[in-house]
N, CA, C and O atoms as CSV, one atom per row, in Angstrom:
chain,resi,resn,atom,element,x,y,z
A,1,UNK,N,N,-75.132,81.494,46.659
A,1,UNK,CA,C,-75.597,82.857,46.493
A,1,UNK,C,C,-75.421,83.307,45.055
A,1,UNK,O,O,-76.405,83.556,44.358
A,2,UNK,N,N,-74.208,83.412,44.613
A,2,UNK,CA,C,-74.035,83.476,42.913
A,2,UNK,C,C,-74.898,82.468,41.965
A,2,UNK,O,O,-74.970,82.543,40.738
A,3,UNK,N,N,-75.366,81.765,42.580
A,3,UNK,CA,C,-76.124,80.857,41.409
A,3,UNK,C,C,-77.645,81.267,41.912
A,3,UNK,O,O,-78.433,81.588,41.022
A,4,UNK,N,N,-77.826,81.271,42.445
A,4,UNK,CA,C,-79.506,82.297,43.068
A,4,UNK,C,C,-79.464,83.710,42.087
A,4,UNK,O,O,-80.456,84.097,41.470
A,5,UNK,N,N,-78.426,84.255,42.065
A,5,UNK,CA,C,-78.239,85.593,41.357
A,5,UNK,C,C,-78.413,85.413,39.954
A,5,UNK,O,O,-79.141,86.152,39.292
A,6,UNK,N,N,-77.708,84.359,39.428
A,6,UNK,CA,C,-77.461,84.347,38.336
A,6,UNK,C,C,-78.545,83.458,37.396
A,6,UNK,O,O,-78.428,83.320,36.179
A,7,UNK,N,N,-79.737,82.825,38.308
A,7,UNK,CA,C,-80.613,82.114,37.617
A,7,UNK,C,C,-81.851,83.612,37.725
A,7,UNK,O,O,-82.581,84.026,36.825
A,8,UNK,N,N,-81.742,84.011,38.804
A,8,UNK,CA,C,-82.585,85.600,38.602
A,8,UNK,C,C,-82.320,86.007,37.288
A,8,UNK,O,O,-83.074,85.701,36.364
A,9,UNK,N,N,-81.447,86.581,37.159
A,9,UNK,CA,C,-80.601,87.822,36.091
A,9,UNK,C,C,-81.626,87.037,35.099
A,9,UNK,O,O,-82.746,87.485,34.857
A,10,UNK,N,N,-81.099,85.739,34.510
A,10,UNK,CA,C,-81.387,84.902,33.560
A,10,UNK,C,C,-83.040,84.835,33.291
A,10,UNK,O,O,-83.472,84.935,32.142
A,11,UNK,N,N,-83.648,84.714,34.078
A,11,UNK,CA,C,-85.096,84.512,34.193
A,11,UNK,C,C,-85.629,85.901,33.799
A,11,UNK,O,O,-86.718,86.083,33.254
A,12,UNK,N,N,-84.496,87.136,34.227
A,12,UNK,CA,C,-85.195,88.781,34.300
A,12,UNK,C,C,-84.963,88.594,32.288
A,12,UNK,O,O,-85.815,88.839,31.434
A,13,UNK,N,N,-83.629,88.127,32.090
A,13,UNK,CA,C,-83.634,88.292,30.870
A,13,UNK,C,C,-84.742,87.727,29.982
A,13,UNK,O,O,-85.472,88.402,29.257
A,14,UNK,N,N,-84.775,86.284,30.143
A,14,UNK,CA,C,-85.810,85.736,29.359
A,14,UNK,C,C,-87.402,86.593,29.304
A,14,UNK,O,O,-88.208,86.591,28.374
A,15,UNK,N,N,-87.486,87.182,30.425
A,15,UNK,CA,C,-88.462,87.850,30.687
A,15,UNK,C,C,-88.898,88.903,29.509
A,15,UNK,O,O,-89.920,88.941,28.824
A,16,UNK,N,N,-87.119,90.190,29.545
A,16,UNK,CA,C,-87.219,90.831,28.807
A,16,UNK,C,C,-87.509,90.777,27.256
A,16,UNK,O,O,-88.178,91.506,26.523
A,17,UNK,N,N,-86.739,89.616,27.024
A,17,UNK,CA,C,-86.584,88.654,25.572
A,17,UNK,C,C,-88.320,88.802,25.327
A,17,UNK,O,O,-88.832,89.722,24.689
A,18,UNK,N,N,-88.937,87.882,25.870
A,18,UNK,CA,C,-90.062,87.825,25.653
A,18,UNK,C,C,-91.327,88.981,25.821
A,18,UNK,O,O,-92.430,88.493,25.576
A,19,UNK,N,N,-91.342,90.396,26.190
A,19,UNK,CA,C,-92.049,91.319,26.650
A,19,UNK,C,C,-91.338,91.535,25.007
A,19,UNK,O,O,-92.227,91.954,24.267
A,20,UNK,N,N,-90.089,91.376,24.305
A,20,UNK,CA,C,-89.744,91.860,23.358
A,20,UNK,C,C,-90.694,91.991,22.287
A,20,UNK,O,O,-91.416,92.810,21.718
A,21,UNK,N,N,-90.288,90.607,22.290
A,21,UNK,CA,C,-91.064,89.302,21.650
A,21,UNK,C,C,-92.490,89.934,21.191
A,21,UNK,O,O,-92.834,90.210,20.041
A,22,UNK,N,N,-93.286,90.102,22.492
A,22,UNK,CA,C,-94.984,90.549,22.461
A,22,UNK,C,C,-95.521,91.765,21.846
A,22,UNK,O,O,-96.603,91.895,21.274
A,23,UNK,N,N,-94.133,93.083,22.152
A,23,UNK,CA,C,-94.475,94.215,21.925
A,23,UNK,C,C,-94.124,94.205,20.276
A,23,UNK,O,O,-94.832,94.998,19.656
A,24,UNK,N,N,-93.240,93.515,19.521
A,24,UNK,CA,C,-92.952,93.369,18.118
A,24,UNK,C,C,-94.529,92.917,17.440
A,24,UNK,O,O,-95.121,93.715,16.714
A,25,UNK,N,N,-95.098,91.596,17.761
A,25,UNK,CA,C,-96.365,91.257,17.844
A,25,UNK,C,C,-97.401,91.925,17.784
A,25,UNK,O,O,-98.322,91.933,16.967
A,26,UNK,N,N,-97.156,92.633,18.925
A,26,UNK,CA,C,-98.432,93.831,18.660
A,26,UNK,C,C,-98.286,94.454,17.611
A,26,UNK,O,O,-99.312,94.410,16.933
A,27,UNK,N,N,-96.957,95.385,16.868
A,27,UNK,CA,C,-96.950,96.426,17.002
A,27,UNK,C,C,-97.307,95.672,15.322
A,27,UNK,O,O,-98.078,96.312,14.607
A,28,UNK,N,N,-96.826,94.570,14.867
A,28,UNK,CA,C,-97.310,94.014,13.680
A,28,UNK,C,C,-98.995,94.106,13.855
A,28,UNK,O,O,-99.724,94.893,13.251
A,29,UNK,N,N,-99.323,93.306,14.634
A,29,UNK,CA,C,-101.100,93.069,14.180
A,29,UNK,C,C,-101.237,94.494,14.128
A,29,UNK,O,O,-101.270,94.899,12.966
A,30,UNK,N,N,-101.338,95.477,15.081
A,30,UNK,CA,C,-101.481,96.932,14.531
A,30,UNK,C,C,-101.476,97.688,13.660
A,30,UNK,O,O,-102.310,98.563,13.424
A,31,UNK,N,N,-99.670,97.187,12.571
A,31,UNK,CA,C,-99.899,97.738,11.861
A,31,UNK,C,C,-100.412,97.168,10.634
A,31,UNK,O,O,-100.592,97.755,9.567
A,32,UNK,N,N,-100.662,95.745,10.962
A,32,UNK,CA,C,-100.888,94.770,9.782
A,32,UNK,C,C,-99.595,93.903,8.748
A,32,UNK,O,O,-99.781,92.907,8.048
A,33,UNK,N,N,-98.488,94.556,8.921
A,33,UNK,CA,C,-97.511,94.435,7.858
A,33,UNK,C,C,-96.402,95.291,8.524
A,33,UNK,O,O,-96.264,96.461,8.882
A,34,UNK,N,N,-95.363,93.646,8.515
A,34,UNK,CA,C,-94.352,94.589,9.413
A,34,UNK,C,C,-93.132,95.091,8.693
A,34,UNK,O,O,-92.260,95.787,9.213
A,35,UNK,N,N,-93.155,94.602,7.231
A,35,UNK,CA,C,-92.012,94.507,6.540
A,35,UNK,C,C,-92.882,96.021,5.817
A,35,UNK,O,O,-91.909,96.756,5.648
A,36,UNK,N,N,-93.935,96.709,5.404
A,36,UNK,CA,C,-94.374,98.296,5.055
A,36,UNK,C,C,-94.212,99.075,6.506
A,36,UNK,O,O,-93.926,100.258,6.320
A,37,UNK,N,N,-94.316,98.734,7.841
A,37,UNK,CA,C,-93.520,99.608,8.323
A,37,UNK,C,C,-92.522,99.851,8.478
A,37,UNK,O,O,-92.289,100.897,9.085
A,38,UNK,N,N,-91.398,99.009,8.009
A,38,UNK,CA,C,-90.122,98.902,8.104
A,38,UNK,C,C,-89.773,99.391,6.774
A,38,UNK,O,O,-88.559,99.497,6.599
A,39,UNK,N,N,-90.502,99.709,5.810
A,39,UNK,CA,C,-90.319,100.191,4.298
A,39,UNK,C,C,-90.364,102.115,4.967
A,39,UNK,O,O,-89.488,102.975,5.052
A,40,UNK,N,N,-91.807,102.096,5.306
A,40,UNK,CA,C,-91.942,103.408,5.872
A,40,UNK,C,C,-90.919,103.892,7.068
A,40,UNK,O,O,-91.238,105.023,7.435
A,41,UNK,N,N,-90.144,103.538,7.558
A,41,UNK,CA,C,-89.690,103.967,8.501
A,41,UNK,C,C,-88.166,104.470,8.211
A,41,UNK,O,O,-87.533,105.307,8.854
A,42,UNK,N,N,-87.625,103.505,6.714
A,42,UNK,CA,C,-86.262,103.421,6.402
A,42,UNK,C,C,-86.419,105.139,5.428
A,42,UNK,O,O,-85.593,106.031,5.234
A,43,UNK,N,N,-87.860,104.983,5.017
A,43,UNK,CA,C,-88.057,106.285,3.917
A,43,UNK,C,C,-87.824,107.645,4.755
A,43,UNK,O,O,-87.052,108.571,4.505
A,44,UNK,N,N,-88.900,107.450,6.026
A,44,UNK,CA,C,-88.523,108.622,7.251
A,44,UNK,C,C,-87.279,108.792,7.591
A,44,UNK,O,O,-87.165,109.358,8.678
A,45,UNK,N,N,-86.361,108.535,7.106
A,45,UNK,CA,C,-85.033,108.371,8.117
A,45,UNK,C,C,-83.636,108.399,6.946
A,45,UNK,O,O,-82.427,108.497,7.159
A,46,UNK,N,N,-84.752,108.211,5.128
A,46,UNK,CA,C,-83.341,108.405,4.180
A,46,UNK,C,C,-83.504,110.252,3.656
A,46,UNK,O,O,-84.331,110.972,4.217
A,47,UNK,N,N,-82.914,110.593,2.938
A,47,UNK,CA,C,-82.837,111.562,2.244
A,47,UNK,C,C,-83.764,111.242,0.915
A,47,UNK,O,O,-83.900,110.149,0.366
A,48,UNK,N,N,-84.410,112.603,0.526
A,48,UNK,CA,C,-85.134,112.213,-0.943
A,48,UNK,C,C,-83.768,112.841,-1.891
A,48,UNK,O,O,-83.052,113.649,-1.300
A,49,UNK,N,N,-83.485,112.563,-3.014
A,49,UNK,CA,C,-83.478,112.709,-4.039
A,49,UNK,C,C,-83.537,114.586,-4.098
A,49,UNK,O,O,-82.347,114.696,-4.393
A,50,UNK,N,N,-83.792,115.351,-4.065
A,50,UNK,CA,C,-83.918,116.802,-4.111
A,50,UNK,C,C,-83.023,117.413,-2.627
A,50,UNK,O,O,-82.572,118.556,-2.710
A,51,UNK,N,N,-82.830,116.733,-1.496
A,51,UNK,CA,C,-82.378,116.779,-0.726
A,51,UNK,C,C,-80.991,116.723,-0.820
A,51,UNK,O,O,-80.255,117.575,-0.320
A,52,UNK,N,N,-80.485,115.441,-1.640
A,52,UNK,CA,C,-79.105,114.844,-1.496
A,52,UNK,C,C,-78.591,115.849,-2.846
A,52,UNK,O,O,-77.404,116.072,-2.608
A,53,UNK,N,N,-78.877,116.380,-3.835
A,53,UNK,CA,C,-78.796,116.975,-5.003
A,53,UNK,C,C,-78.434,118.086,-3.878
A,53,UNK,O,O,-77.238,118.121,-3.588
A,54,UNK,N,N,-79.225,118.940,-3.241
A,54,UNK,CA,C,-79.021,120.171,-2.438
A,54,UNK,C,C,-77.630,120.111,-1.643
A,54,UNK,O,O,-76.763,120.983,-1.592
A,55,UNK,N,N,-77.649,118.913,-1.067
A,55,UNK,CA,C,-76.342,118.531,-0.383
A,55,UNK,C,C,-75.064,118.724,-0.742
A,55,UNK,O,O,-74.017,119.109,-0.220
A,56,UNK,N,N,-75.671,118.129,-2.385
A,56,UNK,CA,C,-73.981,117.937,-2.949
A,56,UNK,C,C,-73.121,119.658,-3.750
A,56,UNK,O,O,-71.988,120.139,-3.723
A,57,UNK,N,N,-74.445,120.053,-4.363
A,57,UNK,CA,C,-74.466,121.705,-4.454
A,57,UNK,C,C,-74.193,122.465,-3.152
A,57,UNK,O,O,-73.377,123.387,-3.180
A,58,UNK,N,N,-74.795,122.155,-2.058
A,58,UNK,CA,C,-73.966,123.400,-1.085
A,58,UNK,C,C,-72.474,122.862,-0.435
A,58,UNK,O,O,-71.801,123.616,0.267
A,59,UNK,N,N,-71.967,121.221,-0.812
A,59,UNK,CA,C,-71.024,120.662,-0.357
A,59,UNK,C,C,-69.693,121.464,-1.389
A,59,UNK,O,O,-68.601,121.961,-1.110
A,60,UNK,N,N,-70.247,121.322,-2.304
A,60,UNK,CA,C,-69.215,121.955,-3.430
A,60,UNK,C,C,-69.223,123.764,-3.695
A,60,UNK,O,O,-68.593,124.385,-4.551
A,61,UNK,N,N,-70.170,124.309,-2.629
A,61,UNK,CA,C,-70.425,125.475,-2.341
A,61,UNK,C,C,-68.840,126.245,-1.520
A,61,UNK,O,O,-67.965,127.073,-1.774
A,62,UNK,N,N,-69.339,125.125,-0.232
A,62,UNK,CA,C,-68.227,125.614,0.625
A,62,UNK,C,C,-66.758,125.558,0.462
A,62,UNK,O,O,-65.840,126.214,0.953
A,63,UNK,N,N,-66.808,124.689,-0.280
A,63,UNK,CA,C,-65.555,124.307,-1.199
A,63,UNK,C,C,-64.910,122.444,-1.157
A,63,UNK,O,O,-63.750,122.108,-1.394
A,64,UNK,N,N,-65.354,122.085,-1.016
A,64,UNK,CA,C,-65.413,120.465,-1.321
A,64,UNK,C,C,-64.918,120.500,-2.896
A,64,UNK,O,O,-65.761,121.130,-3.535
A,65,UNK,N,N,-64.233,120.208,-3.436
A,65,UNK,CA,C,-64.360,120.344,-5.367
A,65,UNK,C,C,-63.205,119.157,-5.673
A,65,UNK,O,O,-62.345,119.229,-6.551
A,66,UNK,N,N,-63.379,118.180,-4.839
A,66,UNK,CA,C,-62.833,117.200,-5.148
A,66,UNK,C,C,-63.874,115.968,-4.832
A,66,UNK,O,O,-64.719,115.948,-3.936
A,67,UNK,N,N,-63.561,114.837,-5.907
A,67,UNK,CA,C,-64.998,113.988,-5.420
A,67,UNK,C,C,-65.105,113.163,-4.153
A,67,UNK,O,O,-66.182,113.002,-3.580
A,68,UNK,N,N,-63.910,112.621,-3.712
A,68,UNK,CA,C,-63.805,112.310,-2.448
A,68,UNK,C,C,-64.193,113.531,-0.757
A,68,UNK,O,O,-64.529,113.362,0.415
A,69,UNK,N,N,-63.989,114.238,-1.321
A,69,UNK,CA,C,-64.640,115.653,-0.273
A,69,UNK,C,C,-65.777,115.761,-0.691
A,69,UNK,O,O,-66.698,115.335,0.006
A,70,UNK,N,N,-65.957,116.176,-1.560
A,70,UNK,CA,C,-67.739,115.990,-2.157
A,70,UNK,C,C,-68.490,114.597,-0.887
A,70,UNK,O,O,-69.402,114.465,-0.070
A,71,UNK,N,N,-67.324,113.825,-1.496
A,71,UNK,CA,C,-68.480,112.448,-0.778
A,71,UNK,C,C,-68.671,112.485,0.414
A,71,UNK,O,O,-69.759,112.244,0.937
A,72,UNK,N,N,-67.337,112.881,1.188
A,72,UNK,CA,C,-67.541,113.343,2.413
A,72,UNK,C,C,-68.368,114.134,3.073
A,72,UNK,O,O,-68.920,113.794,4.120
A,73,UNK,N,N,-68.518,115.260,2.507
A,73,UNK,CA,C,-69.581,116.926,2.903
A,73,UNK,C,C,-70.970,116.046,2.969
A,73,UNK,O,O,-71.795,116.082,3.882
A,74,UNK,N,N,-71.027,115.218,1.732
A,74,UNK,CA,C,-72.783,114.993,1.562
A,74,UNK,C,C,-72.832,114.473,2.421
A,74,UNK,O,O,-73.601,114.898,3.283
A,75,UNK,N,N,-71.824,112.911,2.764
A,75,UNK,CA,C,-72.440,112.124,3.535
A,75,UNK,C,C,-72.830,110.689,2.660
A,75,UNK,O,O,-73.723,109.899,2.967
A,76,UNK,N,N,-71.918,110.586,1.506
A,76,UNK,CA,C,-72.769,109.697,0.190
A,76,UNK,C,C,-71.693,108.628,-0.293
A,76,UNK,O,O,-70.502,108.888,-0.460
A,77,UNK,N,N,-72.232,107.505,-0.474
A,77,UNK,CA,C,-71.332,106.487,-1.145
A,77,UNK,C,C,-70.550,107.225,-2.053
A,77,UNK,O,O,-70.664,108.400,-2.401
A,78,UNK,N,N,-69.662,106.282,-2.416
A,78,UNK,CA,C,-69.221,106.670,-3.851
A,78,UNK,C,C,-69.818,106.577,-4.935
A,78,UNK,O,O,-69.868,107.469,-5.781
A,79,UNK,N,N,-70.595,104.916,-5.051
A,79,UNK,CA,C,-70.968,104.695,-6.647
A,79,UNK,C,C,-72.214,105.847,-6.385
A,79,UNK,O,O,-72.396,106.249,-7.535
A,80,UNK,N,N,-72.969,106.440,-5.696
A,80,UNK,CA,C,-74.055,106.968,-5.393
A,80,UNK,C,C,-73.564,108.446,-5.535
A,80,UNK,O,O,-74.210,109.067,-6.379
A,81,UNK,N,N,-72.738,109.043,-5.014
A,81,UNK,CA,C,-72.118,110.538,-4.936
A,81,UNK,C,C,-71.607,110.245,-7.115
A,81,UNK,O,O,-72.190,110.883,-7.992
A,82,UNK,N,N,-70.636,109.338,-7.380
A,82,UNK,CA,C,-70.977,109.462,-9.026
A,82,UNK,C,C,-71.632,109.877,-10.202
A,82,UNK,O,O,-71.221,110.559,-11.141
A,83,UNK,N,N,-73.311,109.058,-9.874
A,83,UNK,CA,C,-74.156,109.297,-10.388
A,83,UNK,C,C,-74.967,110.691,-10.185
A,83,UNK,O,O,-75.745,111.115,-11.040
A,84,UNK,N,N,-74.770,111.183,-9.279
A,84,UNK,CA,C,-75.578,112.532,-8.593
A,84,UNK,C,C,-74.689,113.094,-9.505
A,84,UNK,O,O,-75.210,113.628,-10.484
A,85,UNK,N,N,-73.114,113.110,-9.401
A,85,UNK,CA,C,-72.404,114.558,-10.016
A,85,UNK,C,C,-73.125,114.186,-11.585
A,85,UNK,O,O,-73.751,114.877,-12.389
A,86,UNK,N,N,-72.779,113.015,-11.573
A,86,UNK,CA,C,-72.860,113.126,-13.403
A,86,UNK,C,C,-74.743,113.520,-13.703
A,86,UNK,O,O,-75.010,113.698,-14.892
A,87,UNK,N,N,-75.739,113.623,-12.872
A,87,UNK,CA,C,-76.541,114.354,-12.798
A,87,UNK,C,C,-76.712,115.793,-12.873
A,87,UNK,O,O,-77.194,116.418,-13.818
A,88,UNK,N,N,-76.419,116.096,-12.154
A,88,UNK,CA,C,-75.568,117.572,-11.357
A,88,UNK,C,C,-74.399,117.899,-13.241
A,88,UNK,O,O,-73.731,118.928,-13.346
A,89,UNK,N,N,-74.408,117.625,-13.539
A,89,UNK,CA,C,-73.578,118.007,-14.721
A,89,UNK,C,C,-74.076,118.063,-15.770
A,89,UNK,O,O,-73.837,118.999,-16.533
A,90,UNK,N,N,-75.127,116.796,-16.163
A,90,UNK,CA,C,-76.111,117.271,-17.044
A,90,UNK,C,C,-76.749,117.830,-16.963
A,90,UNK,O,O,-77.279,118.338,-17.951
A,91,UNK,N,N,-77.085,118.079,-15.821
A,91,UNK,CA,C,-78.200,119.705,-15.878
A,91,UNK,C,C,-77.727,120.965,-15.570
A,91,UNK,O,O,-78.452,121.714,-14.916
A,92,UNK,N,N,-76.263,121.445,-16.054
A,92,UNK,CA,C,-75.815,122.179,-15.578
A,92,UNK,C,C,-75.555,122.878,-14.882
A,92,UNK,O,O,-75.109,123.957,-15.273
A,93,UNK,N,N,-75.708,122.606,-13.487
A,93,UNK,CA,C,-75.240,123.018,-11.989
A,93,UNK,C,C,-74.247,122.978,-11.602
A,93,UNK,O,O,-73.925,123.673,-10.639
A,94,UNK,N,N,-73.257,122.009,-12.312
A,94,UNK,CA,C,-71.843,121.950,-11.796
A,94,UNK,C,C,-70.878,121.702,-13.026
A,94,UNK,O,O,-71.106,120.984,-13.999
A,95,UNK,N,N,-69.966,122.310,-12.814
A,95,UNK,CA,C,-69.280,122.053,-14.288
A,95,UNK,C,C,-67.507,121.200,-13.441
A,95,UNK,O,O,-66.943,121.405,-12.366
A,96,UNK,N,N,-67.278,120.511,-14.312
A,96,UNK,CA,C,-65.820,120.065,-14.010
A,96,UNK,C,C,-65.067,119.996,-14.751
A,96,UNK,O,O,-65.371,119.985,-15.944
A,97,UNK,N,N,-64.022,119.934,-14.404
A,97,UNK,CA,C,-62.215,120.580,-15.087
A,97,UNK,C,C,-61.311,119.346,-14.296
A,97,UNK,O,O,-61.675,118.697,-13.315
A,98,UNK,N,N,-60.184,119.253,-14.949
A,98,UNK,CA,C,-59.479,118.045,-14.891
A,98,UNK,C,C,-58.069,118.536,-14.999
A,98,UNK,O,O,-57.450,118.596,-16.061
A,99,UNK,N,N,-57.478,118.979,-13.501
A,99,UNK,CA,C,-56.211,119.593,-13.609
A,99,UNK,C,C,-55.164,118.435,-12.701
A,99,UNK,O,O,-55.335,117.995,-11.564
A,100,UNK,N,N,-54.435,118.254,-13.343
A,100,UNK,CA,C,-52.777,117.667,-12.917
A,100,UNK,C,C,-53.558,115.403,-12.787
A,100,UNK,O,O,-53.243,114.443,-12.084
A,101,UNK,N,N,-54.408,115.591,-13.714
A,101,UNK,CA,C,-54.782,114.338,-13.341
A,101,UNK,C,C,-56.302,114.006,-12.665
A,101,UNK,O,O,-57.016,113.027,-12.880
A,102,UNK,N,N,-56.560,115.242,-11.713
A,102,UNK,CA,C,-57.478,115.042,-11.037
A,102,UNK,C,C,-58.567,115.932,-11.232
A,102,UNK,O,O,-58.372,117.132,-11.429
A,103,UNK,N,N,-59.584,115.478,-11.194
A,103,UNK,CA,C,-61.463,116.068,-11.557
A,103,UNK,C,C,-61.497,116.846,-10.000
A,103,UNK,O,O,-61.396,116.374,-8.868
A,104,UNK,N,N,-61.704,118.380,-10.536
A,104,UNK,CA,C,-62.230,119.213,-9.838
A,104,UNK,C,C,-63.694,120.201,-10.022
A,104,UNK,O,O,-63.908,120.994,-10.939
A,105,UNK,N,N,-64.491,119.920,-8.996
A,105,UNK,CA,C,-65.822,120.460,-9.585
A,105,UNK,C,C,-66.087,121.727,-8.819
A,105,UNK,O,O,-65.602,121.941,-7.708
A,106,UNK,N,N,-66.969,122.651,-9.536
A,106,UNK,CA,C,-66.851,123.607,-9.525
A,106,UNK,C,C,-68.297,124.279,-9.707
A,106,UNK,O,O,-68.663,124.075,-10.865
A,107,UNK,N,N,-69.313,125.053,-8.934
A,107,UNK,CA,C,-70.719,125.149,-8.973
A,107,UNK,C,C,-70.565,126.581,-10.450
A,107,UNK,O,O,-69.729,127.480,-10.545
A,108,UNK,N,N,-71.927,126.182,-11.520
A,108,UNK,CA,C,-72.145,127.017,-12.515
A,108,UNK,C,C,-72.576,127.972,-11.380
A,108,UNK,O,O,-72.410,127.904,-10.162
A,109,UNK,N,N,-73.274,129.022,-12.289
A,109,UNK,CA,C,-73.939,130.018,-12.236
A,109,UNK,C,C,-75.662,129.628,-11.725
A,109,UNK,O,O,-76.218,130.143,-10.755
A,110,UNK,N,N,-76.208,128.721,-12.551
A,110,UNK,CA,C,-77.121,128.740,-12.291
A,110,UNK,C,C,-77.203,127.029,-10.903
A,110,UNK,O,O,-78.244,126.652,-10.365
A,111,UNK,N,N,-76.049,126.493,-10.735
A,111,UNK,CA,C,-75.856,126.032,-9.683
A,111,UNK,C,C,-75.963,127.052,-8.366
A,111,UNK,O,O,-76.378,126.700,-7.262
A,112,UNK,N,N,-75.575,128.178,-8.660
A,112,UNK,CA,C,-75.729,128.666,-6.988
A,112,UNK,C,C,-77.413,129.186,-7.136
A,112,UNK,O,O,-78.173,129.324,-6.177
A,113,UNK,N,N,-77.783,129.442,-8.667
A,113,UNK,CA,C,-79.193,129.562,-8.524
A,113,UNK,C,C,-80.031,129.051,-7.719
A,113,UNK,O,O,-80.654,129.670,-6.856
A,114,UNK,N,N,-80.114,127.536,-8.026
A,114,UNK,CA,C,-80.522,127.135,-7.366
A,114,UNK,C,C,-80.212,126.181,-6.435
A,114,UNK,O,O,-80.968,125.211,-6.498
A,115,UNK,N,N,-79.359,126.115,-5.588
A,115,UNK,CA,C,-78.733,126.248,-4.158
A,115,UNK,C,C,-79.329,127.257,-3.269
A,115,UNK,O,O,-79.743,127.167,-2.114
A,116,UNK,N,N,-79.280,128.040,-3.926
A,116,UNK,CA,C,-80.265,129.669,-3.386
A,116,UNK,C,C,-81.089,129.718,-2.900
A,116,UNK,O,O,-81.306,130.134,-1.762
A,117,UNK,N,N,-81.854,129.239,-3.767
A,117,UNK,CA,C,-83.416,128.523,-4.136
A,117,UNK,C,C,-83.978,127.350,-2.999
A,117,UNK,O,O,-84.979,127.542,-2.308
A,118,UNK,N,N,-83.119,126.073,-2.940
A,118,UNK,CA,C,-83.326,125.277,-2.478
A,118,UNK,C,C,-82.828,125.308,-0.236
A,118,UNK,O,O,-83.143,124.647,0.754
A,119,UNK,N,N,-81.814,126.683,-0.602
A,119,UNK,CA,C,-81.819,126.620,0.592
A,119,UNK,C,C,-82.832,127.458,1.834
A,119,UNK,O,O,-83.059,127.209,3.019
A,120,UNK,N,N,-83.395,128.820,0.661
A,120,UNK,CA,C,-84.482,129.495,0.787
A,120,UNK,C,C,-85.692,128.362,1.367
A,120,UNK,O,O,-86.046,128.370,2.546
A,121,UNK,N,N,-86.302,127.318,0.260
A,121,UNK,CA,C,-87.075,126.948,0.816
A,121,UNK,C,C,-86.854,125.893,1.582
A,121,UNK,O,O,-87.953,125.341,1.632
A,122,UNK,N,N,-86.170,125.330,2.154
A,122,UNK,CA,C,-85.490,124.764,3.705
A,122,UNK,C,C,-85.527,125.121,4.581
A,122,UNK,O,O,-85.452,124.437,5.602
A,123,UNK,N,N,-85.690,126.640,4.531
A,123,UNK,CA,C,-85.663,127.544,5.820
A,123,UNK,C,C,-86.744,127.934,5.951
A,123,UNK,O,O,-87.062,128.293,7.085
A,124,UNK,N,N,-87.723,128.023,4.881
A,124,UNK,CA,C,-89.287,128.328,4.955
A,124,UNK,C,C,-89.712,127.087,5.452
A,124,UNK,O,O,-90.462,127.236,6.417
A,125,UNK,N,N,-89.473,125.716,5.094
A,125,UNK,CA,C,-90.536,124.744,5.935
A,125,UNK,C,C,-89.415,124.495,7.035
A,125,UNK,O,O,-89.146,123.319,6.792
A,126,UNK,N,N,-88.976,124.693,7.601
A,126,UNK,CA,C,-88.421,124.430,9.000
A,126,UNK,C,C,-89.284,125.247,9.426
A,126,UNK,O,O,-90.352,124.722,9.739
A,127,UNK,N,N,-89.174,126.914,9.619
A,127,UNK,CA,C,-89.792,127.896,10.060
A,127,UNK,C,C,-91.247,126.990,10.238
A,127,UNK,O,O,-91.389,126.346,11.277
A,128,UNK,N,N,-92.194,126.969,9.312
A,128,UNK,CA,C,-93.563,126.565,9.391
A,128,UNK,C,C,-93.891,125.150,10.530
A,128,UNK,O,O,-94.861,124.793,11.198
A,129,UNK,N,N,-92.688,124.706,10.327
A,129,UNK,CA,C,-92.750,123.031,11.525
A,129,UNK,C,C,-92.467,123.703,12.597
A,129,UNK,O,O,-92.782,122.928,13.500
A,130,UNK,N,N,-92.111,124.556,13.021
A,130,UNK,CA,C,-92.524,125.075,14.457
A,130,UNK,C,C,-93.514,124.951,15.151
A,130,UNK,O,O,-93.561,125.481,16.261
């Protein structure tokens, strides 16, 4: 009885394996190129660049002002959360200070500008995707 069961199960699996198998197949000839939908799909699903900048400005908003909290709030590597601040610094949005050893950042003036700005229109295209 267990070996009747267990050559089922096995056969249901191979089954599934292979319905896998077919529907991957398709979904290539469909789209022609399976490695550009898999380009397109990783893009749907990352943050742009104006997004993660917004992130790290309202992360250091709420009060994150250490870079390890920073990295945390965004959600961002390190070597990646780095380069953003030292972005974020040349364009003067965030300024930093270096007390008892340790880099604390701190949003300018025209950082909450545009934080302001950027969170304004976030809330306008959500609203409109309704």
């Amino acid at each position: 009885m267990n070996l009747k069961y267990g050559s089922r199960l096995s056969n249901e699996l191979r089954d599934k394996k292979g319905l896998n198998e077919r529907m991957a197949q398709e979904y290539t000839v469909i789209d022609g190129n399976q490695e550009a939908s898999t380009q397109r799909q990783n893009q749907l699903n990352r943050r742009s660049r104006l997004e993660t900048y917004g992130d790290i400005l309202y992360a250091v908003s709420i009060g994150a002002s250490k870079p390890t909290h920073i990295m945390y709030k965004a959600n961002l590597s390190w070597v990646v959360m780095k380069e953003y601040l030292k972005s974020l610094e040349k364009f003067g949005l965030i300024q930093s200070t270096e007390t008892n050893g340790n880099r604390i950042y701190h949003l300018s003036d025209g950082g909450f500008r545009v934080l302001k700005q950027f969170l304004e229109v976030k809330d306008e295209l959500k609203l409109s995707g309704e």
